[in-house]
Each structure stands twice: as structure tokens, then as C-alpha cells.
N, C-alpha and C positions, 0 to 999 in steps of 0.2 A: 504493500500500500504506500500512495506516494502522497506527500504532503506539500501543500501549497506555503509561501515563504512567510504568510501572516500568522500559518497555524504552527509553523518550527516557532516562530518570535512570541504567539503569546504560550505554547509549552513553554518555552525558555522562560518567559517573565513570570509565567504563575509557580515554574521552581524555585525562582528568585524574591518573589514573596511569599513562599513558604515557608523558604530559610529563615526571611526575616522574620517571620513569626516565631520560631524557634530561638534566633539566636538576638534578635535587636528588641520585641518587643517583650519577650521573659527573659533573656539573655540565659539559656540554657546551653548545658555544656554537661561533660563526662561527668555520671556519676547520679544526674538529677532525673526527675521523673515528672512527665505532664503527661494528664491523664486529658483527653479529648472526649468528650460526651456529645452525643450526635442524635438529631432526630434523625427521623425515616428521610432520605433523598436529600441529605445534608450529609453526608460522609467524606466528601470529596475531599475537600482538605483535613480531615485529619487523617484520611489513607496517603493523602500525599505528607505529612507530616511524620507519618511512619516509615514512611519509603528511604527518607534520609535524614531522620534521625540516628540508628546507628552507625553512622559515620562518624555522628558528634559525642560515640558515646550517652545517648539518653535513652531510658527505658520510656516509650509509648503504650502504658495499656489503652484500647481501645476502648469506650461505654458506648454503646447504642440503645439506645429508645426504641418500644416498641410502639409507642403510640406519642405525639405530643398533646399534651390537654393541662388544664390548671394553669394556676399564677405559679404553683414552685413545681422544682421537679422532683419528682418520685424519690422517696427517701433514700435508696438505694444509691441513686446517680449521686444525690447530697451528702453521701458519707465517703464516695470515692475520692474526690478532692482532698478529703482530710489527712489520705498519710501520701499527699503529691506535696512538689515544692508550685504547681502552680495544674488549670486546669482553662481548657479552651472548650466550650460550650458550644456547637454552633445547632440553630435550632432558628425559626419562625419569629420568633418574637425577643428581646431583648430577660435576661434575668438578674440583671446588673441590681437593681434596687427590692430584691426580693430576701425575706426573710433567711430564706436557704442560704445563698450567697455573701449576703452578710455575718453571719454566723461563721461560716469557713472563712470568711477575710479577719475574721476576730481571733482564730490561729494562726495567722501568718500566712496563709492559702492566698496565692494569686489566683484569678480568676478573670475570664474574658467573653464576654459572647458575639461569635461572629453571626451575625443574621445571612437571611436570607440573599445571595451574592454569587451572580452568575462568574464565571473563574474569568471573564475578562474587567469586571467590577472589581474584583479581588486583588489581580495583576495592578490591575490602577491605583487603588485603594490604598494597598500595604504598600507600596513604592514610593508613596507620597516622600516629602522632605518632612520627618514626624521630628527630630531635632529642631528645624524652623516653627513647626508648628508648635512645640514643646516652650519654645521662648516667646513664642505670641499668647497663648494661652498665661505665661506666668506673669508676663509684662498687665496684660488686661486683669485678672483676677487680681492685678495690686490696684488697681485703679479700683475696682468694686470693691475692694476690705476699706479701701480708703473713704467711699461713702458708705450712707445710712437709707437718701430716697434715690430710687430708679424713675425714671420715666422712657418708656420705646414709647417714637411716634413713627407713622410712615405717610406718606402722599395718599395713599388709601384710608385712611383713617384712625390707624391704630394709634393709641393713646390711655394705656394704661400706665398707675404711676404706681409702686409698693416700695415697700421697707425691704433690707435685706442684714438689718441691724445687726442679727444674732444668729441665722441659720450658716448651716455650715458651708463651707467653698469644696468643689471638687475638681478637678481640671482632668480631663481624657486626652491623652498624649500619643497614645500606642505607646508608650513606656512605663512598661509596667515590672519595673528591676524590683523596688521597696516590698518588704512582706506586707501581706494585707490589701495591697492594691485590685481594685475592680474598676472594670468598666469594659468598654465599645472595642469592635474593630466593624469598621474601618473607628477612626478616633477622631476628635479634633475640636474641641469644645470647652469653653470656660465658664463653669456652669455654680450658678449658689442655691441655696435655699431661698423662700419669698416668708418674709417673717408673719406669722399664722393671722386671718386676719386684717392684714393692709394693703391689700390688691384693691381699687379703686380704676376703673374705666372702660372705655373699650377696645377688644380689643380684636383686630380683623386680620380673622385667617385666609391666610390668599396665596400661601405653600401648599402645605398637605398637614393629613392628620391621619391615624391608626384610623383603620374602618373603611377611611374616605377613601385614598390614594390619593393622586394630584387632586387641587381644586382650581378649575379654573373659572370659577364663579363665587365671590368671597362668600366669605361667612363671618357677621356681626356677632360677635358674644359680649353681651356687658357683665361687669365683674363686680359685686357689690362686697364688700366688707371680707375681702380674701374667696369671694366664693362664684362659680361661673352659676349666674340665676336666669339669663333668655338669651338666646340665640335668634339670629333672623339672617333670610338668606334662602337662597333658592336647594340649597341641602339639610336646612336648618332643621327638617324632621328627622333627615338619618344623624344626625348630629346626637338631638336628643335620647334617641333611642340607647347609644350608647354605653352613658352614664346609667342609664336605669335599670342595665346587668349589674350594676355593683349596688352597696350602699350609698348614703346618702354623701359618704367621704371621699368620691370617686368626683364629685364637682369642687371639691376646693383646691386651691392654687398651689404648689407644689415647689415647682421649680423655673428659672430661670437661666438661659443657656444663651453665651455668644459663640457663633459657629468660626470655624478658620479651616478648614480643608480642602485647598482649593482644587483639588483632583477630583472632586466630586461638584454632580449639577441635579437642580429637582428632577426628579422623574415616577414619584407616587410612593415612594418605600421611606415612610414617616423614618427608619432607622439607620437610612442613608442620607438625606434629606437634612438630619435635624445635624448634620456636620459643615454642611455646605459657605463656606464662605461668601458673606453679602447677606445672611438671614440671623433670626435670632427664632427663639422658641419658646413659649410657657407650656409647662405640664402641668397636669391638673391630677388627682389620686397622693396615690403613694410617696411622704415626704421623710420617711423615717432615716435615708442614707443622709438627707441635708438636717438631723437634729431633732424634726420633726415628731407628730407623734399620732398621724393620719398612718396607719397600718392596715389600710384597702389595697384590694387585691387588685388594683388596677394604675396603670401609668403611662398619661399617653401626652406625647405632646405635637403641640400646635406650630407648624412654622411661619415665620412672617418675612415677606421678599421685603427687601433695600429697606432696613431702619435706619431712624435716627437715635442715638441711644447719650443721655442726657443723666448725669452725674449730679445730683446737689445745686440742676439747676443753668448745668456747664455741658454743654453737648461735646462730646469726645468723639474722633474719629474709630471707626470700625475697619476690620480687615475687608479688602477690597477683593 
């Protein structure tokens, strides 16, 4: 069988971001062991993660899922992580802010979930410059510890203003060396807590959202006293539906996220999407990783195209 000169280049590039998973983003070597947990039709990279691992010296057990369903994974998968030095999840949906996962980053357990990423999304993705992305993220998240009020506005309308006084800061690098560390791949985010409570205005999604895929008809959500209360907008019904799979804790405000990835463009996959350089993003559900104490099984966020993002009243430039 003979191969055309684009399908040798992206084999060649998706081995070359498989290393880098191995070796740049856990920085794994002789001796250590990451355990890969895999829903159904999501194996690819951790087979290919096994393929040239022994070379680096690193034990790969493989987990596979027989089914994916729930907000955590099957006890089973949650106890494998525990005697790894770190654990690459990849699966449908993001597990980064789930009970399960936090709990293993509380022993030192690294942990990652790659979503849903066709291997030339992958090849692009992991290849990024995550060092430049690494210095943009810690540059921004000093600017946010620096204030107490947020305000994003955009030429569409958005204009919510919150606290960010006291939740916690998290930044997703694809660098994930330190024990403990969770979060994304692809990466690229400087992301806080929204302090319980002081979300105030509106705010118009005109990215994407879980559920939706792209949107390219906004969506009005106004925000009253930290919590999303109406929606309007021509999907404003599948909107609501949503929220009213969880409890009542599934509409309050969560988190706050400045994107910097520039290897990445919207195209409907909220988990790709909410990395994008030129957007920013509120989640709404689950705020326990930022401090929080909203413990709903649910976490989805909102992305917003070309903000302006406004510090204490001082609008500060955003990654381009």
C-alpha cells in the first residue's frame, strides 16, 4: 500500500505529538508509569502512546471503558491513576473538574483528559509552542490576582461584570511536570474562579456551548446575583433544556477563562473551542477545583468571539 506525501507528514507529526505527550507534557522517562484510560473509539492515542513508550523506558498499562456515561468514571478507572506517576484520560467529555480527579491530584496523581480529536486536530494541537503559551497564561493570570472586579464586553453585547476576589486561579499549559497537576489537552487557558454570587449582566454567546456545537445565531443569557436566570435567542429553548438535567446548581457561575492557543479555530467542540485564542469563556455548574462549593455534576462553558476584557475599570489587551 502506497501513501500519499500529506498522509507520511501527518503519521510523522501525530508521532511527534505523541512523544510530546509523553515526554514534554508529563515529562516521562525510565522507570515511571502512565496509565491511559480510554472510552470506546478513543484508543488511538494511547495505543500510539504505547507503541513508543518502551523506548523511553515507561510502563503503559492500558484502561479501557466499556461504556462512557456519568459525570465521574467508574471506580475502577478512579483507583488506576492512584499507584501511576500521572494518567491521560481520553474520552467524550472533559473530567478535569470532577470529584474522581481531584481526589487523585490530592496524591500527587497527574492527570489529563484529551477529548474528542481527530489525529490531524491532535498533530496540530500538541505541537503548539505550549512554553509561549505557558508565559502568556502566567503573564495574564498576574494581571487577574492583581484585580478584585472583571468586566468582558464585546460589539455583540456581552457585558457581564463579577468578582474574582477569592476563588482560586488555575492556568492549563500542557505542562503538567508539578504532582497534582490536572487539566486539558489540547491546553491553553488562564482560567479563575467567579466569586459565589457576583456575576451581574449579560452575557452573549456567539462561540459555542456543550449541547449546542457552533452557534451561529447568539444567545442572550442574563446573569443575576452569580446565577444564569433567562436566556433569549433563536436556540434559547435547547439552551434551557440543558441545565434542567442537573440540579438547581448547574445554572450558577463557575468559572472564568482567557483562551491563548493559537493552533486552534471554533468549529463546534465546546472542549476545543474554549482554548482558542481571541475568545474568552464563563462556565456555569461545577466550581469546586476554583475553591468553590457548587458540587453539580455538571460543567459547561460558554465561549465569547473578540472580547474586551476590563480590569478594575482599565481594559487590558488580550492574546490576538
Amino acid at each position: 500500500m502506497q501513501y500519499t506525501e500529506s498522509e507520511v507528514d501527518l503519521a510523522s507529526r501525530f508521532t511527534q505529538a505523541t512523544h510530546e505527550v509523553l515526554t514534554g507534557t508529563f515529562t516521562m522517562n525510565a522507570g515511571k508509569r502512565l496509565a491511559p484510560i480510554a472510552a470506546p473509539n478513543r484508543t488511538s492515542l494511547t495505543h500510539a502512546l504505547r507503541a513508543i513508550a518502551p523506548d523511553d523506558g515507561v510502563d503503559v498499562p492500558i484502561h479501557e471503558l466499556e461504556t462512557e456515561s456519568g459525570w465521574e468514571l467508574p471506580d475502577p478507572m478512579l483507583r488506576a491513576p492512584l499507584d501511576t506517576h500521572a494518567a491521560l484520560i481520553s474520552t467524550t467529555r472533559s473530567h478535569t473538574r470532577t470529584d474522581g480527579m481531584q481526589s487523585a491530584a490530592a496524591t500527587g496523581t497527574r492527570a489529563t483528559t484529551n477529548v474528542d480529536l481527530t489525529e490531524v486536530q491532535r498533530a496540530k494541537s500538541l505541537l503548539a509552542d505550549h512554553d509561549a503559551i505557558a508565559a502568556r497564561a502566567a503573564h495574564d493570570a498576574k494581571r487577574i490576582d492583581a484585580a478584585c472586579e472583571v468586566r468582558t464586553t464585546s460589539e455583540a453585547g456581552n457585558d457581564p461584570t463579577f468578582s474574582v476576589a477569592h476563588p482560586v486561579r488555575l492556568n492549563e499549559t500542557e505542562r503538567y511536570h508539578a504532582p497534582g497537576m490536572v487539566g486539558n489537552l489540547p491546553a491553553g487557558e488562564a482560567a479563575c474562579g467567579i466569586h459565589d454570587g457576583t456575576e451581574n449582566g449579560t452575557r452573549v454567546v456567539d462561540g459555542s456551548r456543550p449541547g449546542l456545537g457552533l452557534i451561529t445565531s447568539p444567545l442572550t443569557v442574563r446573569d443575576e446575583a452569580g446565577v444564569s436566570v433567562a436566556v433569549e435567542g433563536e436556540r434559547a429553548g435547547e439552551l434551557e433544556v440543558i441545565p434542567g438535567r442537573h440540579d438547581p446548581g448547574a445554572r450558577h457561575l463557575a468559572e472564568h477563562e482567557l483562551e491563548m492557543n493559537d493552533t486552534m479555530t471554533l468549529q463546534g467542540n465546546a472542549r476545543l473551542d474554549e482554548k482558542v485564542t481571541g475568545t474568552v469563556h464563563v462556565a456555569v455548574g461545577n466550581d469546586v477545583s476554583f475553591g468553590g462549593s457548587n458540587d453539580v455534576d455538571e460543567h459547561a462553558d460558554a465561549v465569547v468571539r473578540s472580547p474586551t476584557l476590563i480590569l478594575e475599570g482599565i481594559r487590558v489587551a488580550l492574546p490576538q
